[in-house]
N, C-alpha and C positions, 0 to 999 in steps of 0.2 A: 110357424114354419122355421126349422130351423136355419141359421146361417152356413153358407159355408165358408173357408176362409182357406187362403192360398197362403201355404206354409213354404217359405222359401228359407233359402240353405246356401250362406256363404263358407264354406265348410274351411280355407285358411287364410293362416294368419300373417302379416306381413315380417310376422318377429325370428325367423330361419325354423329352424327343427327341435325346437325347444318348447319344453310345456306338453309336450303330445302332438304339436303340431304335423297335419301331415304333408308332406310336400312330393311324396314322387307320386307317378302317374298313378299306381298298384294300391295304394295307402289309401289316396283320393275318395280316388272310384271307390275301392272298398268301405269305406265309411257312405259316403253317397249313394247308395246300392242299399246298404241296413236302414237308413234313415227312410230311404224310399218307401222301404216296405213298412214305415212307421206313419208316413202320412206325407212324405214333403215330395212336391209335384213340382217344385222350379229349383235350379242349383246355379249358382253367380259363382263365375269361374275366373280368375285371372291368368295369363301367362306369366308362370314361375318356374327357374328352375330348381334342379335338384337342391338348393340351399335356401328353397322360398322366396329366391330374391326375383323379381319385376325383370321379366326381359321380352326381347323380339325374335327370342328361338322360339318358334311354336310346334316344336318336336313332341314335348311333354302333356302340352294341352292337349295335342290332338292325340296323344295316346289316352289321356284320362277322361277326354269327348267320347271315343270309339270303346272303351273298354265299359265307360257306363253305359250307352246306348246297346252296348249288347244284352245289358240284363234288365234296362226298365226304359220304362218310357218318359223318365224328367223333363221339364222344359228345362233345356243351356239356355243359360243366358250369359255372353262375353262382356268381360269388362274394356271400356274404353279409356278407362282410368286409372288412379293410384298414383301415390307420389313417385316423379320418378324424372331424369332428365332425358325423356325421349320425345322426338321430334311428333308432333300432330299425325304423322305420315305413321310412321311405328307403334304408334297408340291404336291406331286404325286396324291393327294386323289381324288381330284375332274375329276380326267381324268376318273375315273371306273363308275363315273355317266351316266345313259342310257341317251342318245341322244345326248350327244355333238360331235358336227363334227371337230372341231378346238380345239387344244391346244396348248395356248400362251407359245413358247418356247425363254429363254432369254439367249443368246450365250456367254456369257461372265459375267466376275467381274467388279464393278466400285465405285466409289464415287458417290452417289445418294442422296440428300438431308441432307446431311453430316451425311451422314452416307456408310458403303460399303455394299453394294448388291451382295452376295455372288452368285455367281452361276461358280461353276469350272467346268473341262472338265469332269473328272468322274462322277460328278452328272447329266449333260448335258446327259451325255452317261443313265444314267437311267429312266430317263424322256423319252427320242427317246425310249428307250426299252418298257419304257410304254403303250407311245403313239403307239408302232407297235402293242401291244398285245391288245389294246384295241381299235383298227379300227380310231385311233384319228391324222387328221393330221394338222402335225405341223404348225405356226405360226411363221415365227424366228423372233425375235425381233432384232433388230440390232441398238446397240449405239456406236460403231467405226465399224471402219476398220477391225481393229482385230477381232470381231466379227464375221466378214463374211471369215478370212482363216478359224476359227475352224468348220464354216458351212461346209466348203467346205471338211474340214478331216472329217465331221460324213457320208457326202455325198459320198465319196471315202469306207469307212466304209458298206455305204449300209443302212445305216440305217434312211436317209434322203432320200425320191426318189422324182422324178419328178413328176408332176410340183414342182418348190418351187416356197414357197408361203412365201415374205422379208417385213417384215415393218420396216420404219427408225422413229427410235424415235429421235425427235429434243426438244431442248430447256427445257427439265429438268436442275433445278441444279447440273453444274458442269456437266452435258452432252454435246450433240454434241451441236451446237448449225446451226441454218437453213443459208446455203444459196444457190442461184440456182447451185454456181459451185463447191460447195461442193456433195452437191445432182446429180449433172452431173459424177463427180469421182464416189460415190458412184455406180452408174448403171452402169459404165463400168466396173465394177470389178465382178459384179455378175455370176454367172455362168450362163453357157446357158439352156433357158427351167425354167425360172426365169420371175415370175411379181412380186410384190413390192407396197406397200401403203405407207402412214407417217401420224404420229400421234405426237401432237405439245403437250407440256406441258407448262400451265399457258397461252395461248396464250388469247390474248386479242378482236381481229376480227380475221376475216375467212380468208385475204389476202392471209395467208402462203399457208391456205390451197387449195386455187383456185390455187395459186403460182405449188404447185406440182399436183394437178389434170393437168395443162397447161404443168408442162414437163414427165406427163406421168404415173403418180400413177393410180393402179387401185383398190383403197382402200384409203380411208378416213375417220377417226373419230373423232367422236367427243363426248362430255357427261361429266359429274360433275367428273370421275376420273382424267380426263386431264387437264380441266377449266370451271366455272360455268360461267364465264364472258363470256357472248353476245351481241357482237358489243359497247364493253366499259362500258356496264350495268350490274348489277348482273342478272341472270336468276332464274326465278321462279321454272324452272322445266325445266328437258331436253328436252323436248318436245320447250321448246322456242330455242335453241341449234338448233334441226333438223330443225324448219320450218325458221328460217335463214340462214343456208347455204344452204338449198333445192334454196331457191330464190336465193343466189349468183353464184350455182352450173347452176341453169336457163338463170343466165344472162348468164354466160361464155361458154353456148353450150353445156352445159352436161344433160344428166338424168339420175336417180337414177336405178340401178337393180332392178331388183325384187329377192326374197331371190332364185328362181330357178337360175334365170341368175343369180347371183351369186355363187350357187355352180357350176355353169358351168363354169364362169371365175375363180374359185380357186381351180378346177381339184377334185371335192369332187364328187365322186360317190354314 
């Protein structure tokens, strides 16, 4: 039987409007919209504005929310994250937006682009409180080990319920960095009634990513916030991105969800 696999779509990038990136609401969606009809059923959105930069105006989002929800049916997913000096409270912001079903939860602090990426356990704890009041369910992001005890204390907590739903972020700077038996530890440690994606930083071909579709991820992304580079070439548009690994994902036996089957593999009612 074949597999299916949930092709997700971080479509920009944190570098302003340079490279092809797209940053207004019109640009967005319209890339998000073509990709759609190529196979990707989830889209990881941050608050940006017109110069790509990280903010707590949510004017922009919620036009590039409403402008794709008029043409497909993606799962939104908001982000709760990205480098940035805004208070826990501000970080929060984009989850209160109407129709997002996912919210990107980051489990821990680290060294990230040399810089540290603050996320402690009390802020953690408000964000889950968020996400509960506002029908939004979590994304945990996981860049160690440790990561996944303090899942498991919000989970004891009650505040994380079943299914969870783990992505491992590989190969950022100064992050974990990918290998199969790394990624093998990783899955035995997860709690039970647990699926799991991974998403590659700066990666250059799709290898890694067929790599963990092969031991078992059921979530894949890809898109200009992770890496513009397509098969060693710079990409035009993410749309060059999707219809590349759609064909690597073909060769290796897989097919893509549909944004239904996908909420059905990520327990989204």
């Amino acid at each position: 039987m074949t597999k299916k696999i949930i092709l997700a779509l971080a479509p920009t990038g944190g570098w302003g409007k340079d490279y092809h990136n797209p940053v207004k609401p019109e640009e967005i969606a319209k890339q998000v919209i073509a990709c759609a009809e190529e196979g990707v059923s989830l889209v990881h959105l941050h608050a940006r504005n017109s110069k790509g930069e990280l903010t707590t105006d949510l004017s922009d989002l919620t036009r590039t929310i409403k402008l794709i929800n008029s043409e497909c049916s993606v799962i939104i997913e908001a982000s709760t994250g990205g480098l940035s000096s805004f208070t826990p409270q501000e970080r929060a912001l984009p989850l209160k937006i109407k129709n997002i079903e996912l919210g990107s939860l980051n489990m821990g602090s680290l060294n990230f682009l040399d810089k540290v990426y603050i996320n402690t356990v009390p802020d953690i704890r408000y964000w889950l409180q968020k996400m509960v009041k506002n029908r939004v369910k979590p994304s945990i992001e996981i860049f160690d080990t440790s990561n996944i005890a303090i899942s498991e204390f919000f989970i004891k907590e009650g505040l994380i319920k079943p299914q969870y739903n783990f992505n491992f972020i590989f190969n950022y700077k100064w992050g974990m960095s990918f290998s199969s038996s790394i990624l093998e530890y990783l899955k035995s440690i997860l709690p039970k009634k647990s699926i799991w994606g991974a998403i590659f930083g700066k990666s250059e071909d799709f290898s890694l990513h067929i790599q963990a579709s092969l031991q078992g991820a059921t979530m894949i992304r890809v898109g200009f916030e992770d890496s513009r580079i397509c098969n060693y070439k710079e990409a035009i548009s993410n749309i060059d991105l999707v219809k590349a690994i759609r064909a690597q994902f073909k060769k290796s036996g897989f097919e893509l969800a549909s944004p239904d089957e996908a909420r059905k593999l990520l327990g989204i009612s």
